[in-house]
N, CA, C and O of each residue as an XYZ file, in Angstrom:
420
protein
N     -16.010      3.762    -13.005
C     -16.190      3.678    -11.567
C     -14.851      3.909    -10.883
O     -13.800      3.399    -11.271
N     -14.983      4.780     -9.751
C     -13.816      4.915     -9.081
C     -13.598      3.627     -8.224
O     -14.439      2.803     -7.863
N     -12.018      3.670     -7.949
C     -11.404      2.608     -7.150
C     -11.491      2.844     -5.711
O     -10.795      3.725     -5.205
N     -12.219      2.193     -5.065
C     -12.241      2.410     -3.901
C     -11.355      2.132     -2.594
O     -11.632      1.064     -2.048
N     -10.465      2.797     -2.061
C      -9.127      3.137     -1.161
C      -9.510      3.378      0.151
O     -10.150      4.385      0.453
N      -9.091      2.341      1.140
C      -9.171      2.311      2.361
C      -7.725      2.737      2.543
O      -6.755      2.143      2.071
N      -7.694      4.018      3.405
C      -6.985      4.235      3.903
C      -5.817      4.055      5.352
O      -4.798      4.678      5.651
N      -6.402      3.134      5.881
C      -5.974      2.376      6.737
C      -5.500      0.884      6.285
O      -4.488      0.490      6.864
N      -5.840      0.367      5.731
C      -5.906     -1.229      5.873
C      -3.855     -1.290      5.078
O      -3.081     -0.389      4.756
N      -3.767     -2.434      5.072
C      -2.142     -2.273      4.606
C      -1.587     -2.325      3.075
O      -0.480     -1.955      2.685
N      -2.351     -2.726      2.527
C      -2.218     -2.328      0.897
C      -1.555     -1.589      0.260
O      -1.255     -0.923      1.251
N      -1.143     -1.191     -0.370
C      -0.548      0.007     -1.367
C       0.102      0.801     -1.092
O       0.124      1.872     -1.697
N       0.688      0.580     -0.296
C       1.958      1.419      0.528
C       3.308      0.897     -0.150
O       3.761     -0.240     -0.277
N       3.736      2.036     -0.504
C       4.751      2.282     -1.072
C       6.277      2.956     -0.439
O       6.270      3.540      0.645
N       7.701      2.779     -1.340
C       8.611      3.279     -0.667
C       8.395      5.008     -0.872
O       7.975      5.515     -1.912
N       8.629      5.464     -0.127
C       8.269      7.496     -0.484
C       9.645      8.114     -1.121
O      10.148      9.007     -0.438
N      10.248      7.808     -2.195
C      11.132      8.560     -2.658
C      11.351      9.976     -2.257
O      10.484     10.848     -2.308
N      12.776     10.164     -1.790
C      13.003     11.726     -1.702
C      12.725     11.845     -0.031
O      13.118     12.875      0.516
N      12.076     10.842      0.760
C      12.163     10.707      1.913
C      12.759     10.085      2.392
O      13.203      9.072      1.852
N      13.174     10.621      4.311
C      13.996      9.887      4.643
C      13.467      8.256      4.527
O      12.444      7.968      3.905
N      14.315      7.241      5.215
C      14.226      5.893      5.119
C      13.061      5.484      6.180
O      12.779      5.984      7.269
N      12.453      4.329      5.425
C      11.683      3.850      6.280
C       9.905      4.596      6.070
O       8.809      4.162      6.425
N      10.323      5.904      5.314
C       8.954      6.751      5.052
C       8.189      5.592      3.976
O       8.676      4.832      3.139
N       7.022      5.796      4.338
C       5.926      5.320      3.059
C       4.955      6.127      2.450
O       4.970      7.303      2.816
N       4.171      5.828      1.673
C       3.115      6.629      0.836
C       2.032      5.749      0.178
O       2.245      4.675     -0.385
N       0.663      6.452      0.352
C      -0.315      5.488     -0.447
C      -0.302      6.632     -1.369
O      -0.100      7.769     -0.944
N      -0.501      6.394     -2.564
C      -1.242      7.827     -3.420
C      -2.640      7.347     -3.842
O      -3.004      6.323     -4.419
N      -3.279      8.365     -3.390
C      -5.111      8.323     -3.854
C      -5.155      9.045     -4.817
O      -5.836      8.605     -5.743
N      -4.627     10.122     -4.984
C      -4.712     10.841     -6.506
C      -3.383     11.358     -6.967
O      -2.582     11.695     -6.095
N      -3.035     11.467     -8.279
C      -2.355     11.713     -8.973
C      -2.780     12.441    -10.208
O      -3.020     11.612    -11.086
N      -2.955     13.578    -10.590
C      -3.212     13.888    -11.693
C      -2.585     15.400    -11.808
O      -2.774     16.328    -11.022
N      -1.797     15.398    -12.988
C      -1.047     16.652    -13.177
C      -0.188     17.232    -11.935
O       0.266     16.428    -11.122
N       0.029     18.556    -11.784
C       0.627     19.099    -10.666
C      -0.631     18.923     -9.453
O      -0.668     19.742     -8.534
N      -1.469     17.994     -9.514
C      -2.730     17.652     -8.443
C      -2.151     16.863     -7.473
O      -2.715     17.805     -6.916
N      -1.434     15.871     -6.415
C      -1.443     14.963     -6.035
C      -2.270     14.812     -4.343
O      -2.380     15.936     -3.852
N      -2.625     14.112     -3.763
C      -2.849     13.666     -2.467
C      -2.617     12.110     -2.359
O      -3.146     11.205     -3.005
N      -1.677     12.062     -1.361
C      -1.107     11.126     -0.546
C      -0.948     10.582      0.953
O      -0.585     11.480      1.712
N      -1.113      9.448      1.516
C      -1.065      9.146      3.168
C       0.063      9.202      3.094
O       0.527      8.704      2.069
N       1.083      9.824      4.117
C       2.331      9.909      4.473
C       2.953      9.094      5.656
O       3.310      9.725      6.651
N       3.109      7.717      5.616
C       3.513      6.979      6.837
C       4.807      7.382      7.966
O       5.471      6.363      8.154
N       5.209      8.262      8.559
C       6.251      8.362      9.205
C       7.155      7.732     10.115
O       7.283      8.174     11.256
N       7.525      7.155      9.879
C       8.292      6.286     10.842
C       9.098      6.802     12.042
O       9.761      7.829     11.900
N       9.081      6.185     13.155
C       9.686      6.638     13.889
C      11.199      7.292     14.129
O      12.176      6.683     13.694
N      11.347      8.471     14.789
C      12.489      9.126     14.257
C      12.978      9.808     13.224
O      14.133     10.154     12.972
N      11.785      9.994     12.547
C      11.823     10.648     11.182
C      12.069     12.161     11.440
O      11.425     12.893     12.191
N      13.435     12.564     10.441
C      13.300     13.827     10.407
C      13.611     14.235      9.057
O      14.331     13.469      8.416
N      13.085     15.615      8.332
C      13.129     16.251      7.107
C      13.627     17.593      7.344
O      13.258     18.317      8.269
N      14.602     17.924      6.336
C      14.730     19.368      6.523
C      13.524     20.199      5.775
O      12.568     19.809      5.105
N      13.951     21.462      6.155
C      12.962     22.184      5.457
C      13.297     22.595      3.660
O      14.316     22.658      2.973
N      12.080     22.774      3.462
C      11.804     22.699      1.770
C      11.172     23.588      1.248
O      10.926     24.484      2.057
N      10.588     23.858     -0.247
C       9.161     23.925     -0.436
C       9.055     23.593     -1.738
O       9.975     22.945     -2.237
N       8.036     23.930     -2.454
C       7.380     23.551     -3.623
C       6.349     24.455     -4.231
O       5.716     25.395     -3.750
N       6.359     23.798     -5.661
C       5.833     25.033     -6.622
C       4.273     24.829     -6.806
O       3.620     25.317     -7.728
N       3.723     23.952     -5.684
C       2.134     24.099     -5.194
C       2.117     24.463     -3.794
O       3.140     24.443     -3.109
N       0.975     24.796     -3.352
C       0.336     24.494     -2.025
C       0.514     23.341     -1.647
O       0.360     22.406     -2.433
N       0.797     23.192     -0.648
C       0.683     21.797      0.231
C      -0.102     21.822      1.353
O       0.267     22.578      2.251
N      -1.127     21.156      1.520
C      -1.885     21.239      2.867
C      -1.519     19.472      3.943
O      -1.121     18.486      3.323
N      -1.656     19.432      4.879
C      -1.479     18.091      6.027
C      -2.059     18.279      7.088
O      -1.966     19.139      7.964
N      -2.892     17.083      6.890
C      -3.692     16.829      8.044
C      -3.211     15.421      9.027
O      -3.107     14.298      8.533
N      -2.978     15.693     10.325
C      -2.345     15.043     10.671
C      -3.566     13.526     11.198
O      -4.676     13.771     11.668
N      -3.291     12.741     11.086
C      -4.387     11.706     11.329
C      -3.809     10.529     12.110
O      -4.593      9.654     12.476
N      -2.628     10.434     12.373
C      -2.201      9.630     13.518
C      -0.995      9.672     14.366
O      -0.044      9.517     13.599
N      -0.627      9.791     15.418
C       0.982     10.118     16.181
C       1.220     11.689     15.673
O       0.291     12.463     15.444
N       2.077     11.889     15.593
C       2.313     13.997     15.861
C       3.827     13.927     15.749
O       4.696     13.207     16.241
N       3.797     15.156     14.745
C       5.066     15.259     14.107
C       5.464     17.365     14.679
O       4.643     18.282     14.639
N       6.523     17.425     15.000
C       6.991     18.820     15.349
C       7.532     19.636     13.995
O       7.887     18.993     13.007
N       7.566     20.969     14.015
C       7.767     21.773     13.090
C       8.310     23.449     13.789
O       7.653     24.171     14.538
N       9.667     23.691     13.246
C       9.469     25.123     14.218
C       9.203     25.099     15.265
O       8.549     26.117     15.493
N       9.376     24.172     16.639
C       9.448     24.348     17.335
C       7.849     24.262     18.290
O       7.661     24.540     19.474
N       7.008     23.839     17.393
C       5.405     23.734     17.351
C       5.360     21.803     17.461
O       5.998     21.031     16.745
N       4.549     21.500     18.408
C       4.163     20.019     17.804
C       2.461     19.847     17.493
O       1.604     20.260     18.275
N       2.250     19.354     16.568
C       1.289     19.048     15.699
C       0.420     17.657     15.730
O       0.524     16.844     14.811
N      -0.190     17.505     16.520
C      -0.960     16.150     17.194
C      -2.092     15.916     16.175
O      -2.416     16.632     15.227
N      -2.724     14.514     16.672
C      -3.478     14.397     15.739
C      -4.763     15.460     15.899
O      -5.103     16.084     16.904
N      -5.334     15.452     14.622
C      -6.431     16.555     14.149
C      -5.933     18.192     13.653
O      -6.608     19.152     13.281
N      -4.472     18.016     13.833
C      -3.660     19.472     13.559
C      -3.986     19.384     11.886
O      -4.033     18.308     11.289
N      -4.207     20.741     11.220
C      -3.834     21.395      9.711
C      -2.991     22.306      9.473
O      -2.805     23.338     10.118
N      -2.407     21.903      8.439
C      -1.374     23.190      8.371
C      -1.572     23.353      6.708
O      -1.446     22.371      5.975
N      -1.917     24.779      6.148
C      -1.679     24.780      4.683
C      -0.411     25.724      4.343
O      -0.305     26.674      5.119
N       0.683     25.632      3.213
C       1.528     26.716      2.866
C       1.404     26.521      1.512
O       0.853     25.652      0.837
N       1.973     27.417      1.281
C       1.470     28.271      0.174
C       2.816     27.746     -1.107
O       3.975     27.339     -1.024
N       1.694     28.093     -2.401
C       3.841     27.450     -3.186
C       5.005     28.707     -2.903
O       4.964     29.901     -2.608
N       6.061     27.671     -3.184
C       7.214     28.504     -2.970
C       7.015     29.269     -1.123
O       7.627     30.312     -0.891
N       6.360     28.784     -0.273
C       7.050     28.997      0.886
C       7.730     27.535      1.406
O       7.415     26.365      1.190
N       8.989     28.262      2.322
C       9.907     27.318      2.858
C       9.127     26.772      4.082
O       9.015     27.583      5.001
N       8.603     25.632      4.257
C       8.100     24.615      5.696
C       8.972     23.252      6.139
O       9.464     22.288      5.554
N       8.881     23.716      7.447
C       9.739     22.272      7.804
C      11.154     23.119      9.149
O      10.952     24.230      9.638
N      12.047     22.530      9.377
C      12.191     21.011      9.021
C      11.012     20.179     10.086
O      10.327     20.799     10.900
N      10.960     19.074      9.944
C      10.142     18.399     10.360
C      10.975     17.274     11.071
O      12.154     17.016     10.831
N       9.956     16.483     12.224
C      10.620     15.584     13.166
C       9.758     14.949     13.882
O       9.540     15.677     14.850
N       8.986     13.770     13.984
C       8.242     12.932     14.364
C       8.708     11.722     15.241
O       8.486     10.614     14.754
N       9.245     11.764     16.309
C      10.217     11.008     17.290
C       9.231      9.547     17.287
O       9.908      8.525     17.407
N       8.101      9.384     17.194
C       7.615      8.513     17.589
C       6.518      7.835     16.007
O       5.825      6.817     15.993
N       6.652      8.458     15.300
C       6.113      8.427     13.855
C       4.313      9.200     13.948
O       3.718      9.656     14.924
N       3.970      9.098     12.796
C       2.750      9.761     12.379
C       2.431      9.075     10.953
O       3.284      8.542     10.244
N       1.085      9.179     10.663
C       0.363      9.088      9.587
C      -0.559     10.896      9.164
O      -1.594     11.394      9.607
N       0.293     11.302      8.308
C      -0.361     12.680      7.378
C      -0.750     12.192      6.189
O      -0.140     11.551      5.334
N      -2.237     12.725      6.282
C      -2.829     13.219      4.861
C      -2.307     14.430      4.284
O      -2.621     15.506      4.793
N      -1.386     14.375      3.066
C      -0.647     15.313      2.301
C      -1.342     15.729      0.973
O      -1.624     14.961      0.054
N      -1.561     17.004      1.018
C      -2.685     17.174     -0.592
C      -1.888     17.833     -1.057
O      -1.409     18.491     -0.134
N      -1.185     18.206     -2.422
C      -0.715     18.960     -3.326
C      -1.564     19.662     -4.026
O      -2.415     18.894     -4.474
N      -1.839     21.211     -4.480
C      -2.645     21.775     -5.058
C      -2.061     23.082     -5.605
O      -1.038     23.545     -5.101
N      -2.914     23.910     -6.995
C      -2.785     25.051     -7.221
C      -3.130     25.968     -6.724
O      -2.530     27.043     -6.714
N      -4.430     25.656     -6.084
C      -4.771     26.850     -4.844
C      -5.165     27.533     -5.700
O      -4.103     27.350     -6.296
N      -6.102     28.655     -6.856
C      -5.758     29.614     -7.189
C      -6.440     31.305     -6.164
O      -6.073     32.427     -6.511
Protein backbone atom coordinates (compact mmCIF):
# COMPACT_ATOMS: atom_id res chain seq x y z
CA UNK A 1 0.00 0.00 0.00
CA UNK A 2 1.12 3.37 -0.86
CA UNK A 3 1.89 6.06 1.79
CA UNK A 4 -0.38 8.54 1.72
CA UNK A 5 1.17 12.44 1.50
CA UNK A 6 -0.66 15.49 2.18
CA UNK A 7 0.86 17.98 0.64
CA UNK A 8 0.07 20.85 2.56
CA UNK A 9 -0.11 19.91 6.14
CA UNK A 10 3.55 20.47 7.91
CA UNK A 11 5.20 17.16 8.08
CA UNK A 12 8.13 16.06 6.17
CA UNK A 13 9.67 18.98 5.19
CA UNK A 14 12.99 18.92 4.91
CA UNK A 15 16.32 21.12 4.64
CA UNK A 16 16.70 21.37 0.43
CA UNK A 17 20.38 20.84 -0.01
CA UNK A 18 22.13 22.73 -2.80
CA UNK A 19 19.53 25.48 -2.08
CA UNK A 20 19.70 28.69 -1.03
CA UNK A 21 18.96 28.99 2.92
CA UNK A 22 15.84 28.72 4.42
CA UNK A 23 14.58 26.54 1.10
CA UNK A 24 12.63 23.29 2.01
CA UNK A 25 11.46 20.09 0.28
CA UNK A 26 8.89 17.30 0.80
CA UNK A 27 9.89 14.38 -1.57
CA UNK A 28 6.83 12.23 -2.76
CA UNK A 29 8.87 10.21 -5.07
CA UNK A 30 12.22 9.18 -5.40
CA UNK A 31 13.14 6.50 -7.61
CA UNK A 32 16.20 6.35 -9.87
CA UNK A 33 16.92 9.49 -12.04
CA UNK A 34 12.72 9.81 -11.32
CA UNK A 35 12.22 12.38 -8.52
CA UNK A 36 9.11 14.81 -7.63
CA UNK A 37 9.26 17.17 -4.88
CA UNK A 38 7.21 20.36 -3.05
CA UNK A 39 9.68 23.13 -3.21
CA UNK A 40 9.07 25.60 -0.20
CA UNK A 41 10.59 29.04 -1.12
CA UNK A 42 11.22 31.32 1.24
CA UNK A 43 11.07 34.68 1.05
CA UNK A 44 13.77 36.45 -0.88
CA UNK A 45 14.90 33.51 -2.40
CA UNK A 46 17.12 33.69 -5.22
CA UNK A 47 18.94 30.84 -7.52
CA UNK A 48 21.17 31.24 -10.26
CA UNK A 49 20.64 29.64 -13.32
CA UNK A 50 21.45 25.88 -13.92
CA UNK A 51 20.41 22.77 -15.54
CA UNK A 52 20.29 19.10 -15.40
CA UNK A 53 20.61 15.82 -17.04
CA UNK A 54 16.57 15.31 -16.86
CA UNK A 55 13.61 17.30 -17.69
CA UNK A 56 12.37 19.30 -15.05
CA UNK A 57 8.82 20.41 -15.07
CA UNK A 58 7.13 23.21 -12.01
CA UNK A 59 4.05 23.89 -11.25
CA UNK A 60 3.66 26.74 -9.33
CA UNK A 61 0.99 26.18 -6.46
CA UNK A 62 1.49 29.01 -4.09
CA UNK A 63 3.09 32.87 -4.06
CA UNK A 64 5.09 33.42 -7.62
CA UNK A 65 8.52 33.22 -8.28
CA UNK A 66 10.25 35.42 -11.46
CA UNK A 67 12.51 33.95 -14.14
CA UNK A 68 14.06 35.93 -17.15
CA UNK A 69 12.45 38.63 -16.50
CA UNK A 70 8.83 36.74 -16.65
CA UNK A 71 6.87 36.35 -13.25
CA UNK A 72 5.19 33.10 -12.76
CA UNK A 73 2.02 33.21 -10.38
CA UNK A 74 0.20 30.65 -9.08
CA UNK A 75 -1.22 28.00 -11.70
CA UNK A 76 1.98 28.93 -14.02
CA UNK A 77 3.97 25.56 -15.82
CA UNK A 78 7.05 25.62 -17.08
CA UNK A 79 8.79 22.31 -18.57
CA UNK A 80 12.76 22.31 -19.81
CA UNK A 81 14.25 19.99 -21.26
CA UNK A 82 17.72 18.07 -19.90
CA UNK A 83 20.73 19.89 -20.31
CA UNK A 84 18.88 23.25 -20.96
CA UNK A 85 20.13 26.22 -18.84
CA UNK A 86 16.75 27.74 -16.62
CA UNK A 87 16.77 30.23 -14.09
CA UNK A 88 18.10 32.37 -12.43
CA UNK A 89 15.23 32.45 -10.30
CA UNK A 90 13.83 34.99 -7.54
CA UNK A 91 10.73 34.79 -5.42
CA UNK A 92 10.73 38.18 -3.26
CA UNK A 93 7.89 37.10 -1.30
CA UNK A 94 8.31 33.09 -1.37
CA UNK A 95 6.33 30.31 -3.26
CA UNK A 96 5.44 26.69 -2.95
CA UNK A 97 6.49 24.61 -6.53
CA UNK A 98 5.63 21.27 -7.44
CA UNK A 99 9.09 20.14 -9.00
CA UNK A 100 9.01 16.75 -11.11
CA UNK A 101 12.31 15.35 -12.40
CA UNK A 102 11.95 13.08 -15.47
CA UNK A 103 13.43 11.29 -18.64
CA UNK A 104 10.93 12.58 -20.86
CA UNK A 105 11.67 10.20 -23.67
Amino acid sequence: MKKLINLFEDSNWEVAKGYPKGTKRKVLRDEDSKKTILLKLPKGFKMSAHSHITAEQHLVLKGEYSSDGEIYPVGSYQIFSAHDEHGPFVSDNGALILVIWDSLK
